[in-house]
N, C-alpha and C positions, 0 to 999 in steps of 0.2 A: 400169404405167409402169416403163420402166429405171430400175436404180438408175445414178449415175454409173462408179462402178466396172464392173458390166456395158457397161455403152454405150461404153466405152474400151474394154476386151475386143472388142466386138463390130465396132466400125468399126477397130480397127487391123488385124484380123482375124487376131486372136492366139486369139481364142474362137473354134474349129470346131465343123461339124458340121451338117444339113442344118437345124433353125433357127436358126443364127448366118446359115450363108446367108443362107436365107431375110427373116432382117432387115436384112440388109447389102442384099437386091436393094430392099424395100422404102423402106428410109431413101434409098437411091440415085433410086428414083422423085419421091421427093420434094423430091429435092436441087435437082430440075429447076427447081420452082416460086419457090424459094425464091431463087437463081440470077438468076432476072427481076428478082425481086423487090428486089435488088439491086443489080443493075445499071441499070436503070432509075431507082434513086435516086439511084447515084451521076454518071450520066448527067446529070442535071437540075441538080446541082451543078458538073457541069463545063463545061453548056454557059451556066451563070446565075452570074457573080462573085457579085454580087449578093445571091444566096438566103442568103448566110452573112452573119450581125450583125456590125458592125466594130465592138470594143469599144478606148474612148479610151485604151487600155493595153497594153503586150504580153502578148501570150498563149502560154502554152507547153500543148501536148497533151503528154499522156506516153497509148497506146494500145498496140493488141496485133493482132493480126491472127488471134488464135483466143479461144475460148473458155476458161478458167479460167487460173490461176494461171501470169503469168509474172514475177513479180516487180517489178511495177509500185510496191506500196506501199513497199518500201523506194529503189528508185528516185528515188519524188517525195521522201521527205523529204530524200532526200541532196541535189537538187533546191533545197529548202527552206534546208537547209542552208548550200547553197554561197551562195543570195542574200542571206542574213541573215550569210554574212562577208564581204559588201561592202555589209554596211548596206543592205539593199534590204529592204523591207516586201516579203511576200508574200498570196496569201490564193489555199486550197486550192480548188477546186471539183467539186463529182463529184455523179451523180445520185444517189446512195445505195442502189442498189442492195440488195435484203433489209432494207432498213429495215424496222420494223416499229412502228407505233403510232405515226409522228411520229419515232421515238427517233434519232441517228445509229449506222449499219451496223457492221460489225466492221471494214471498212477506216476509218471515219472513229475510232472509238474507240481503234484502232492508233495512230493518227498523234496521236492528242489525247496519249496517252502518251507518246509520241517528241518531239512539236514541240506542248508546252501552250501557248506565246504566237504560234501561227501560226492566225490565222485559217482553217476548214473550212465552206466552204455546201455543203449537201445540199440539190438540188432538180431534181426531174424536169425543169424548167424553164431552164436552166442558164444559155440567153440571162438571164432575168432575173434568176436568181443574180449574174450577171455583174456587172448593171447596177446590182443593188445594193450589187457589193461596189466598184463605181468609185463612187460617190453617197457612201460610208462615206470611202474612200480614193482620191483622185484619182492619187497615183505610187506606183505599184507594180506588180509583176510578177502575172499572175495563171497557176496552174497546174491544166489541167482533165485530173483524174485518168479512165482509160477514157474516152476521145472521140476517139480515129480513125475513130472511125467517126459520132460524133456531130458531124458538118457543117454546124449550122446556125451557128456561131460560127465566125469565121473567124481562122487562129491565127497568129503571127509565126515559130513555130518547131514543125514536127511530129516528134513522137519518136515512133517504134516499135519496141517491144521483142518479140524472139523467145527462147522457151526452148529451148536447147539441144536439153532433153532430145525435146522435138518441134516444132522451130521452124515446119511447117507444115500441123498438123492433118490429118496423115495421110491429106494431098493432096487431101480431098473438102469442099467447104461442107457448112456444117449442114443435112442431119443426118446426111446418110452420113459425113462427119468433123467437124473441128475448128474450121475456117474461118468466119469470120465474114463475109470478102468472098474475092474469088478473089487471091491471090497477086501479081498484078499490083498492084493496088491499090499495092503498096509503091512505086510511082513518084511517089506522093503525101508521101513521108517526106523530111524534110531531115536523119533521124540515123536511125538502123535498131541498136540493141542487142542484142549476145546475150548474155541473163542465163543464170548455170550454163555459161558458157563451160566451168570446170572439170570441169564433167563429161561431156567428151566431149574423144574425141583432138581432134590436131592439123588430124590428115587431114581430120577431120570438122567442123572448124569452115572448114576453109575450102572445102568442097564447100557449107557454107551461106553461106559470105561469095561466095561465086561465083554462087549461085543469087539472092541478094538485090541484087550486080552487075548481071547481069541486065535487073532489074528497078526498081533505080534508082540507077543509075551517079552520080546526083549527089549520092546521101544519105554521109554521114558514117558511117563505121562502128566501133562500141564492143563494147569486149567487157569483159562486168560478172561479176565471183565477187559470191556470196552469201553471207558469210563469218561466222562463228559468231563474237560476240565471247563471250557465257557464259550463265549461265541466270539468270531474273529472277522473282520469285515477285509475286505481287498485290500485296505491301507495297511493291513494288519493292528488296526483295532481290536485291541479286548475287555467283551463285557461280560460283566457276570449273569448269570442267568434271572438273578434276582430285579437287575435294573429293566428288564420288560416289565416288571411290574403286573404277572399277571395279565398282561394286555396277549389279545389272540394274533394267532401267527398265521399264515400259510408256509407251507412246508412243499418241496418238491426235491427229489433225489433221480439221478442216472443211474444207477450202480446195482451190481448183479443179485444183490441179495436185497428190495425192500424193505422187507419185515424183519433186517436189522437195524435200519433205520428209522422206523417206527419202535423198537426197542427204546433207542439211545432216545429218540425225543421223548419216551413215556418218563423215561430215568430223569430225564433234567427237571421234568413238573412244568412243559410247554403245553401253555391252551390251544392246542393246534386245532381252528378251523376245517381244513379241510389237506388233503395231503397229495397232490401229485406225481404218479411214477412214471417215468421214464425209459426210453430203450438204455443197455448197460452202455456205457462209453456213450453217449449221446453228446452231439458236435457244437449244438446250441448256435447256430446260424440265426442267422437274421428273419430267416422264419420263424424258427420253433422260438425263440424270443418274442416276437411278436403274440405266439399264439398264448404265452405264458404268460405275458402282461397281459393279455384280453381275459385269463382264466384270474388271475390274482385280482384284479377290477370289479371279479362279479362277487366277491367275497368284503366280507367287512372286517379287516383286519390292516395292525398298524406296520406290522415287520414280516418279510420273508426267512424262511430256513431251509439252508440246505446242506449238503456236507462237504468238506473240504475239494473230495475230486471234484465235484460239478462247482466251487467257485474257482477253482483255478485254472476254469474254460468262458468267465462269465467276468471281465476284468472291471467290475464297477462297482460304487458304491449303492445303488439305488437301482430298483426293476418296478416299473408301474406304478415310480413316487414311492416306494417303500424303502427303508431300508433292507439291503439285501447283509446277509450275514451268516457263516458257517460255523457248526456246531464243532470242536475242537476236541475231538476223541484220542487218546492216549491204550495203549496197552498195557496193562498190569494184570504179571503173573500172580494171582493167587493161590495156587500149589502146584510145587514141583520146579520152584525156579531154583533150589538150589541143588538138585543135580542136573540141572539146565546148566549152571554156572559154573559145575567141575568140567561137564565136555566143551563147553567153550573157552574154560582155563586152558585145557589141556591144548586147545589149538591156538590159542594166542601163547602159551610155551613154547609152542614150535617153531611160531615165527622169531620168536626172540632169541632162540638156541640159536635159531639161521642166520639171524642177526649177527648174534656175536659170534658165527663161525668165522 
């Protein structure tokens, strides 16, 4: 089995040579099936209103049109955020993804940190996640984290986020790229984000804001930095970036996108040694702990970094005598949040009309 790091290599086709080929023509044979297999489903929900559950509340998707890390988690809480400063009850919902045992996943554990009094349902289920969190709370806003592509819930407000760094999975469905449906699909968006806007020119955000045009000329378009507020230890400790002093780190992340995590620590001006990645959701056992203090031992560095999901799977102060410590990323819309903020008016009005019906 690829690891994920190979399997990026190998569909961007940055890894040469006759078997990178060779997996690239493979994965490509398969793309085919996979293709139907999708279209067909979304087919069935466009020619059937219907097939989607209408829940007695607005629903807002926050979704992705590839596979790992586009900055969705800080996204929803700022999401969270913004409705809890107009008084609006929220409640998260997401399949839980790498949950393990019943437990909630590294994204629902994130957000439990970030937002303790906002309601989180994990459940493969989500229609009835739903249904139970309108049965708990009849007004309120409800927010279904990764579900653009989960259509059986039908929502008031589709957000799709792309990251900069590869906003279209390197043009192929899985598994010869990134894709989770084909590119078009984005005519189904009523707001389209590009998260890590900052890391990439001008020219090239708007060669992506022209391609996502395109394809859905009526969606709203934002453009989000993932902006380093400081580092945060388990205890919930916070330091400023400045009190490293310059001293060199080790850094390791789980999470689906690396090389937006190498972003965010270029931004903060961390002397990062050396940088270990991880499978996405990685469970961090009593092995792979082991194997990451035997990696951080062989490095000359005073502090580890990592990011919030992987410290809220790793419940300690200290990894291999170092301080361990997470880099503390926030979402800020840089353009486009204030017609973000008339359609989200507009659905926190309607809980409040229901209110005082």
């Amino acid at each position: 089995m690829l690891s994920g790091v190979l399997f990026r290599e190998i569909v961007s086709g940055q890894k040469k040579g006759l078997a990178a080929g060779a997996a690239r023509g493979v994965l490509g044979m398969l793309e085919h099936p996979y293709r139907w297999i999708i279209e067909r489903r979304n087919a069935r929900f466009d020619r059937n209103a219907t097939a989607a559950a209408k829940i007695a509340v607005p629903v807002i998707s926050v979704g992705n049109l590839t596979v790992g890390g586009t900055g969705k988690t800080p996204f929803v809480a700022w999401l969270a955020e913004w409705f809890a400063g107009q008084t609006m009850p929220v409640t998260i919902i997401s399949r839980g993804y790498g949950a393990r045992g019943g437990e909630p996943n590294d994204e629902a554990l994130e957000l439990a940190a970030r937002l303790p009094s906002v309601p989180h349902l994990q459940n493969a289920d989500r229609v009835a996640a739903a249904r139970a969190a309108v049965a708990e709370q009849t007004r309120q806003v409800l927010i279904l984290d990764d579900a653009f592509q989960h259509r059986r819930i039908a929502r008031d407000l589709d957000i799709v986020l792309l990251d900069a760094l590869e906003p279209f999975g390197y043009g192929h469905l899985l598994p010869r790229g990134l894709l989770r449906e084909p590119i078009a699909s984005l005519e189904r968006a009523d707001v389209v984000g590009l998260s890590r806007s900052d890391a990439v020119s001008d020219e090239r955000r708007r060669e992506i804001r022209d391609c996502v045009r395109k394809h859905a000329p009526q969606a709203a378009w934002l453009e989000l930095e993932h902006r380093p507020q400081g580092l945060v230890s388990t205890s919930g400790q916070v330091l400023e970036f400045s009190e490293l002093g310059g001293r060199r780190v080790a850094a390791f992340c789980g999470i689906g996108n690396p090389a937006g995590f190498r972003h965010t620590l270029a931004a903060c001006g961390l002397q990062v040694a050396n940088m270990l990645e991880q499978p996405d959701h990685c469970a961090y056992d009593a092995g792979e702990i082991l194997r990451i203090e035997h990696w951080i031992r062989s490095l000359d560095v005073t502090h580890v970094v990592c990011t919030r999901k992987d410290l809220v799977k790793i419940p300690r102060e200290e990894i291999a005598g170092k301080r361990l410590l997470a880099v503390d990323v926030r979402a800020e819309i840089t353009a486009g949040r204030e017609a973000l903020e008339v359609l989200l008016g507009e659905l926190a009005t309607r809980v409040g009309t229901s209110r005082g019906a």
